[in-house]
N, C-alpha and C positions, 0 to 999 in steps of 0.2 A: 498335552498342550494346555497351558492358561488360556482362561476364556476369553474371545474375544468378541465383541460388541459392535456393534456397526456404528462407524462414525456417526457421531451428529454436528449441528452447527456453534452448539457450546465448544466442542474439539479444535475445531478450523482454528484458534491460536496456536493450540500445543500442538497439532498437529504438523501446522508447516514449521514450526522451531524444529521440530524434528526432523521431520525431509530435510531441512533445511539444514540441516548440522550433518546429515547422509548425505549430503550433495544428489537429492533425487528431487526429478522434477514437480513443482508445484500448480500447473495449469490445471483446473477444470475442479480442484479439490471440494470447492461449494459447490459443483455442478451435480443435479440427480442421476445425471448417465454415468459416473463415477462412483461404483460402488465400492467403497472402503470398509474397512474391519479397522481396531486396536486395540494393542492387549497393551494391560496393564498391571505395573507391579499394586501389591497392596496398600504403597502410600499411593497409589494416584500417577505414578510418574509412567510416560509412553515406555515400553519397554519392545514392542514392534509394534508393526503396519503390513498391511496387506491389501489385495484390490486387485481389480479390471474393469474395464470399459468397453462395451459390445458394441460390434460394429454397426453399422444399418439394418442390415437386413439377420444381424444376432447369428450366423454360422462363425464370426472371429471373434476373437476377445484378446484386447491388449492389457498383458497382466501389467502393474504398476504399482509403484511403492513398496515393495517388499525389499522389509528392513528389518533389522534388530539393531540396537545399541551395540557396540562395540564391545562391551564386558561380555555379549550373552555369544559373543561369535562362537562358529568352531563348535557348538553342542548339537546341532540338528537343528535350531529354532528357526532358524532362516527356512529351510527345508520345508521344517511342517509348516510353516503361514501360509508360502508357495505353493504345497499343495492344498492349503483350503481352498486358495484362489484359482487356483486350478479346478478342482473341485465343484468351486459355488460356477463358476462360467460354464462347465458344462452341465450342471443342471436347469442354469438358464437357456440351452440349448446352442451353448458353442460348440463346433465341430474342431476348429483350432485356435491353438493359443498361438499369441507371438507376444514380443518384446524386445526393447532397446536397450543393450547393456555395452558399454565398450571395458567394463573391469572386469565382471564377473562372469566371464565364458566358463570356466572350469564348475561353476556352482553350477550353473543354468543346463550343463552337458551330462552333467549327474542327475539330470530332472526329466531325461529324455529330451533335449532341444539341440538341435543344428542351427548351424550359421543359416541363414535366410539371405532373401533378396531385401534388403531395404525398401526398396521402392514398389516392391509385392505388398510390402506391409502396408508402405502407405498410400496405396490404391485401396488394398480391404478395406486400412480402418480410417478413410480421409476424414472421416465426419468425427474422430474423437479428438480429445483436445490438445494431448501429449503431439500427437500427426501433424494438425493444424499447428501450433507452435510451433514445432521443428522446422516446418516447410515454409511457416512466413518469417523465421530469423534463420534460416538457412543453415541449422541445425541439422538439417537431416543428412544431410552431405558427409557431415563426418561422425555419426554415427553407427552400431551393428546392430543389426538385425535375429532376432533367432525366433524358432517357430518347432511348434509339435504338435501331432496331434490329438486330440482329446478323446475318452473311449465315449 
């Protein structure tokens, strides 16, 4: 996998262009409780993202942003980011991951994740900021939920 770097606040333009052009969400992205990765090609351009946000009490972790460009699809790249992020959460001491995807069930089932309760999510993780958005623009309602646990 190319390397990838943890966001800093120089990124936060290129950064949400990118989410942004993924259609994923962009809440909390300046926030320190959001910890993001980005890999980049060698001119400089985003070529994915990666991340989670731990819950209160740090046993859940809401994975988020994991992306690649649409040219890198379909190689593994999505895969390995997800599992960094997966990865870096449970060595901050999460016990479970979850996340909200209503396109990408078949990727996320290949990663070990089941359909979840949505509203299990967001009792864990009320305090992140993807949870908070969805629940005050009533988001969450028609969103999916999925969840795994971490070793």
């Amino acid at each position: 996998m190319a390397t990838l770097s943890p966001a800093a606040e120089a990124d936060h333009e290129a950064l949400s262009a990118f989410l942004g052009e993924v259609d994923l969400t962009l809440s909390g992205l300046d926030s320190p409780s959001v910890r993001l990765w980005v890999q980049r090609d060698p001119d400089g351009r985003i070529r994915g993202t990666t991340g989670f946000e731990l819950s209160a009490d740090g046993r859940d972790a809401l994975i988020r942003s994991v992306a690649v460009r649409p040219d890198r699809r379909g190689a593994g790249a999505g895969s390995a980011l997800a599992r960094y992020a997966l990865d870096r959460a449970a060595a901050h001491g999460a016990r479970r991951a979850w996340l909200f995807s209503r396109r990408s069930g078949p990727f996320w089932r290949g990663l070990g994740f089941t359909s979840a309760d949505r509203r299990e999510l967001a009792r864990r993780l009320a305090d992140t900021h993807q949870v908070r958005l969805f629940t005050e623009t009533g988001q969450l309602d028609r969103e999916v939920a999925w969840s795994r646990p971490l070793p």
